[in-house]
N, C-alpha and C positions, 0 to 999 in steps of 0.2 A: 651345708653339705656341698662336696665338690669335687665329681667324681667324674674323671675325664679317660675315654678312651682314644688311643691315637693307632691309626690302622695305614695298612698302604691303599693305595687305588689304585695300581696298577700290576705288573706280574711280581713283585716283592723289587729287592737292592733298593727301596726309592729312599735307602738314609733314617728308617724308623728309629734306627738306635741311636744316631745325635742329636733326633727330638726331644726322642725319651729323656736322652740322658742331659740335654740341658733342663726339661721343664721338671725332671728330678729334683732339682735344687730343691723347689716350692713343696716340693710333693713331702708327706708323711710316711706312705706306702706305694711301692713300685710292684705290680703283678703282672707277669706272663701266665696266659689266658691259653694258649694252644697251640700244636706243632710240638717237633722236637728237638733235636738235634743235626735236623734237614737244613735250618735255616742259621745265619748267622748274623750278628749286629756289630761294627765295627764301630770303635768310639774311640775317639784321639781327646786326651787332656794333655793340657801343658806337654804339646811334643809328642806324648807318648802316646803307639796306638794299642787298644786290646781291641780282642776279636772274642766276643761272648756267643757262644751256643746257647746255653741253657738258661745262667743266670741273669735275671732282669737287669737291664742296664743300670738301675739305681744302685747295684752292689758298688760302682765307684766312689759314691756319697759316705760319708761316716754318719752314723744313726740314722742310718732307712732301715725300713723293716723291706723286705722284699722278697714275693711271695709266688713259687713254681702253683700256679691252678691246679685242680683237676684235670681239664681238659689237653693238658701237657701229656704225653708220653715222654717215662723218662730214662735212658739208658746210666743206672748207675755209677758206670765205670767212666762215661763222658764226666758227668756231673761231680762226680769226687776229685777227679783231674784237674777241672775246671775251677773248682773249690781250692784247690792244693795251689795252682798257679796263683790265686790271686792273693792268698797266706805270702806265698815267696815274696810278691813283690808291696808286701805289707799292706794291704789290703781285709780289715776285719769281717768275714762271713758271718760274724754270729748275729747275725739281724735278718737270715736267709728263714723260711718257713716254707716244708714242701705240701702237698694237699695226701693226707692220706688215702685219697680218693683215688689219686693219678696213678695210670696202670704203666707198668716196668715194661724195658723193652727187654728179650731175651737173644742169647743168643741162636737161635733158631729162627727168630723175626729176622736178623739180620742176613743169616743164611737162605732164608726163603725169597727173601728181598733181592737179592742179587740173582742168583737159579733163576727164578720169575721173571726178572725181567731179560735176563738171555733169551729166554725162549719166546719171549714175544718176537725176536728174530727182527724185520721193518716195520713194526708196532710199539716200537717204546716209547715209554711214558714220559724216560728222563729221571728217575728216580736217582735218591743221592746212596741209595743201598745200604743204608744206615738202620732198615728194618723201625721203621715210620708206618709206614702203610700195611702189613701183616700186624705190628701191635694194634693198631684202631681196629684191623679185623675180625680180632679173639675179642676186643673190646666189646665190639659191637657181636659177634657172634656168643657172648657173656660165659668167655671161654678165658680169659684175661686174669692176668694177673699184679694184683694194686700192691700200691708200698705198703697198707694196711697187714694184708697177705705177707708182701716180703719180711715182716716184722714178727712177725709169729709162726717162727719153726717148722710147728706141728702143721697150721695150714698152709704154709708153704710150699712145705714136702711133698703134702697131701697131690696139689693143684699142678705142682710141677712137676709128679711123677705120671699122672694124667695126661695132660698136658706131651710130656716128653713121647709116652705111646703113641700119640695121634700122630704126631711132627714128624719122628722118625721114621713112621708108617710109612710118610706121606715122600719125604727127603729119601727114602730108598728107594720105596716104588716107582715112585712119579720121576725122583730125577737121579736116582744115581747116586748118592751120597752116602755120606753114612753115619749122619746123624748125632745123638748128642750122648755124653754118659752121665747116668743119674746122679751119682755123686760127685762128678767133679764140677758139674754145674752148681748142684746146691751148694756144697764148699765155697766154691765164688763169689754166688750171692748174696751167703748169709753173714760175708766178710764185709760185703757192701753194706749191708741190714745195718749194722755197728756202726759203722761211719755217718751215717745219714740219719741214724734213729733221734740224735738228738733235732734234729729237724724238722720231722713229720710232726702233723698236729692235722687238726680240724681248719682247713685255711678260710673255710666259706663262712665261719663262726667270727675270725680271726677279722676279716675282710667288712662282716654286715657290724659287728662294735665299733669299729674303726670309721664307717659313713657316720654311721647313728650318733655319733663322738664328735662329729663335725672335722672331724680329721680330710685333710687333702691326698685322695687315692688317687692312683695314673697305673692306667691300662694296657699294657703293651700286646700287642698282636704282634705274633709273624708271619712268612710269606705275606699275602695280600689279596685284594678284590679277586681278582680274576684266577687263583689260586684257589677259591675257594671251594669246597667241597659239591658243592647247588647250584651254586652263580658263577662259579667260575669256568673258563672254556675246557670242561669235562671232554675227556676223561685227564687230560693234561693239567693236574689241581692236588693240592695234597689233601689229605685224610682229613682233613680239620676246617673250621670255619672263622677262617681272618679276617670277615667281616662285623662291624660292631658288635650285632645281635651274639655273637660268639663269646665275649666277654660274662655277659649272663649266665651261661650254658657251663661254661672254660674256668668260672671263679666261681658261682657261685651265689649270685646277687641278684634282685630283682633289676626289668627295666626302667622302670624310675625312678632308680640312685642312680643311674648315669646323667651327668647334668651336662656335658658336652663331649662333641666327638671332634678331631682332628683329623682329619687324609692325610698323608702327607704325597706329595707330589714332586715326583726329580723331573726335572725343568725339561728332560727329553722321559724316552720310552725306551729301556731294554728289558731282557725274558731268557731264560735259561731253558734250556732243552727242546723238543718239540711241541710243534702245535701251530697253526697260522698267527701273524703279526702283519696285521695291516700297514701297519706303518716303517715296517723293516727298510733297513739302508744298506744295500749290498755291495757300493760302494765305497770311494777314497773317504769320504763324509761318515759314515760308519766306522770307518777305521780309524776317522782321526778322533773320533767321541769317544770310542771304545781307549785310545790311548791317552787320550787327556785324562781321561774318566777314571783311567785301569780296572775298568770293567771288566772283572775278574771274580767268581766265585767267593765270598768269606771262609765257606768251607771247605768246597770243591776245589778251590781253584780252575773251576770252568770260564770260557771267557765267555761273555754274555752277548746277546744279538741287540744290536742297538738300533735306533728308527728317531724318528720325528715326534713330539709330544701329539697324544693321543686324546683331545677332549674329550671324543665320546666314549673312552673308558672313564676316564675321570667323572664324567658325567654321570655314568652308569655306578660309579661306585656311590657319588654320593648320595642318589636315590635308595641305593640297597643298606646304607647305613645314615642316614640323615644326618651329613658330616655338616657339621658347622662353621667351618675354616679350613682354609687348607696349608698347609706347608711344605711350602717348594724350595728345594733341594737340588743345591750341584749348577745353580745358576751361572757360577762362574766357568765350567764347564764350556759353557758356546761362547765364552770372550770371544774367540779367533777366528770364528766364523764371519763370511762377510752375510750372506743371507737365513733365515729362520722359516722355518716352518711351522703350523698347526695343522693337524688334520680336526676337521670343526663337525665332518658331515663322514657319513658313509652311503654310495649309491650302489646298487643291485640290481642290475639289467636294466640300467634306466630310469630305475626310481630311486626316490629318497629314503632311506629307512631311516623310520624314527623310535627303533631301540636298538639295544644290542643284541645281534645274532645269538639265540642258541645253539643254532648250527653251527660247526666247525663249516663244513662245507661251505655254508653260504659267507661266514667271517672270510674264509681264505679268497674267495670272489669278490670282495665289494673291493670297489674302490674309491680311494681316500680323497675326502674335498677339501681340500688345501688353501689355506690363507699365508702368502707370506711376506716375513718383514727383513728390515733392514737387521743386523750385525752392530752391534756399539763395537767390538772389536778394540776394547781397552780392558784392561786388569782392574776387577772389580771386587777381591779377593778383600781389599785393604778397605773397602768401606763400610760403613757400621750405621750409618743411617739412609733409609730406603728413598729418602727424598733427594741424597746424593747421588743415588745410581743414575746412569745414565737414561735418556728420554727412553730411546728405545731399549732399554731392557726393563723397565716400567712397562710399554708400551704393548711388550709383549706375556708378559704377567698378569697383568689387566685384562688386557682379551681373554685369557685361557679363564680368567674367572667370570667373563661376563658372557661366553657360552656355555661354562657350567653352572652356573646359577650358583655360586661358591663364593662365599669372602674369603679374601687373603688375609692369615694371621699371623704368620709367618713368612719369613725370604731367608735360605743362608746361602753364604756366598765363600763355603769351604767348611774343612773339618772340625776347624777349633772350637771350641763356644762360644768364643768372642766373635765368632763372623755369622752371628746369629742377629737378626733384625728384627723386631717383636712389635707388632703392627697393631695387636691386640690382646691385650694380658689373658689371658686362660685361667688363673688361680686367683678368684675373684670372692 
């Protein structure tokens, strides 16, 4: 059995989707576990880049089975597109499996998603208004509605004509709008229904034969650690749980079929939207990451707030998911730098604190205990073996894992798969 989850530890971008999609090779089945179409994975083969929302990175493999969770929200009309784009560029889907579990996004989530967060007015969240956070809502309020549902007419109709009373109640009264019409909604979605029906199945049925088979599953999470629902710096976190234990919950599977977890870690620290970032760079240093980096949205196209690699999130994540390795990502990113940072410690009116803040408040106050190193300040894009890097960008890879208490399993040192270093086989 050999069932591996790989997560981010930090606010998400940290490159999950060139892990995935190299240690896809090995893999039998590739699943996304939760989130929706908020988050994106950028994955460059031979030159070429795609930008996947929905479908598990292993869809660039020929014969993976690769499988949308439950714990996904899905907006139909992203996901048929996203399907149809990779048909063009010859690309076979049919090894895709959705969970008939996973609840649909509507277009009134979308709607409410964006209204909502206007009116938070100097309170926003940062949401990507893609109607993410209203779907988990109906979810959790068992108000939702699943691909199960979208596949059967009668109770479709049923749920979305329900459903459409309360929304519109709500989008005329509350904000001025003027809501949704019964039938040209269902017309819509029952066009999607067709598209997608040959997909839908039992995934968690699909998922527990496949370990019990000895077959190699690989885990994907989106966003990240500190994104996360509970553990992450609330209320600035998405709807979903992209911490390991999420995979369980998100697919379907008991905790002890997972036989290892991954981090992956980008060699610095950026974070999209609001919320404190201890390690933020509001400087020339920040700009030049940010341009090296093109720290820039996958979906949004927002540009991202970049900082100094952050041990004690890293540290914090891999307590909350008992990561086993990590993989660090975008190394080649501080070639040009002449000096490096770590922030190793956080202090609080004078003292040491020895977890991570649940307070925002107190997060946005501490400050950062800093260790820094030297710059190798050569192009290290072109090496392939980690004994070749230079002293110090070893030097400084090595610390970050020896105050996180983290083995290194991974180093990549650019986009391709070939600038992938593998310290430690994973599919064993």
């Amino acid at each position: 059995m050999s069932a591996i989850v790989v997560i981010g530890t930090q606010w998400g971008d940290e490159g999950k989707g060139k892990i995935v999609d190299y240690l896809a090779e090995k893999a039998d089945v590739v699943v996304r576990y939760q989130g929706g179409n908020n988050a994106g994975h950028t994955v460059v083969v031979d030159g070429n880049e795609f930008k996947l929302q929905l479908l598990p990175s292993g869809i660039l493999y020929r014969n993976k089975r690769c499988v949308i969770g439950n714990g996904v929200v899905v907006d139909p009309a992203v996901l048929i597109t996203e399907i149809e784009r990779m048909v063009e560029k010859g690309i076979d889907p049919s090894g895709l499996r959705i969970s008939n579990r996973a609840h649909v996004i509507m277009p009134y989530h979308r709607l409410l998603d964006a209204v909502e967060e206007e009116y938070r007015g100097d309170f926003k969240i940062g949401t990507t208004k893609r109607g993410i956070g209203p779907c988990y809502m109906d979810k959790n309020a068992r108000s939702g509605i699943r691909m199960v549902d979208l596949l059967d007419e009668e109770e479709f109709s049923a749920k979305l004509e329900r459903n459409l009373e309360a929304k519109n109640h709500l989008l005329r009264a509350v904000y001025n709008e003027a809501g949704f019409d019964f039938e040209a909604v269902k017309a819509e979605y029952l066009g999607y229904a067709e598209k997608l029906r040959p997909y839908v199945t039992d995934t968690s049925t699909v998922l527990n034969q496949a370990i019990d088979a000895g077959q190699k599953v690989l885990f994907e999470g989106a966003q990240a650690t500190l994104l996360d629902l509970d553990h992450g710096t609330y209320p600035y976190v998405t709807s979903s749980h992209p911490i390991a234990g999420g995979a369980c919950i998100g697919a379907g599977i008991g905790p002890s079929k997972i036989s290892k977890v991954i981090g992956v870690v980008k060699a610095y620290t950026t974070r999209v939207g609001e919320g404190p970032f201890p390690t933020e760079l509001l400087d020339a240093t920040g700009d030049e990451i940010r341009t090296q980096g093109r720290e820039f949205g996958t979906v949004t196209g927002r540009p991202r707030r970049c900082g100094w690699l952050d041990a004690c999130v890293v540290r914090y994540a891999g307590n909350l998911s008992s990561i086993d390795y990590m993989a660090i990502t975008r190394l080649d990113i501080l070639d040009k730098l002449k000096t490096l940072k770590i922030c190793v410690g956080y202090q609080y009116k004078g003292r040491q604190l020895n977890e991570f803040p649940a307070s925002l408040k107190v997060l946005s106050e501490v400050e950062p205990v800093y260790e820094e190193f030297e710059g190798w300040q050569t192009d290290i894009s072109g090496i392939r073996s980690y004994a070749d890097l230079p002293a110090n960008a070893r030097r400084y890879v090595e610390r970050l894992s020896e105050v996180t208490g983290i083995k290194i399993g991974i180093v990549s040192v650019g986009p391709g798969r070939d600038q992938t270093m593998i310290l430690h086989e994973m599919f064993q």
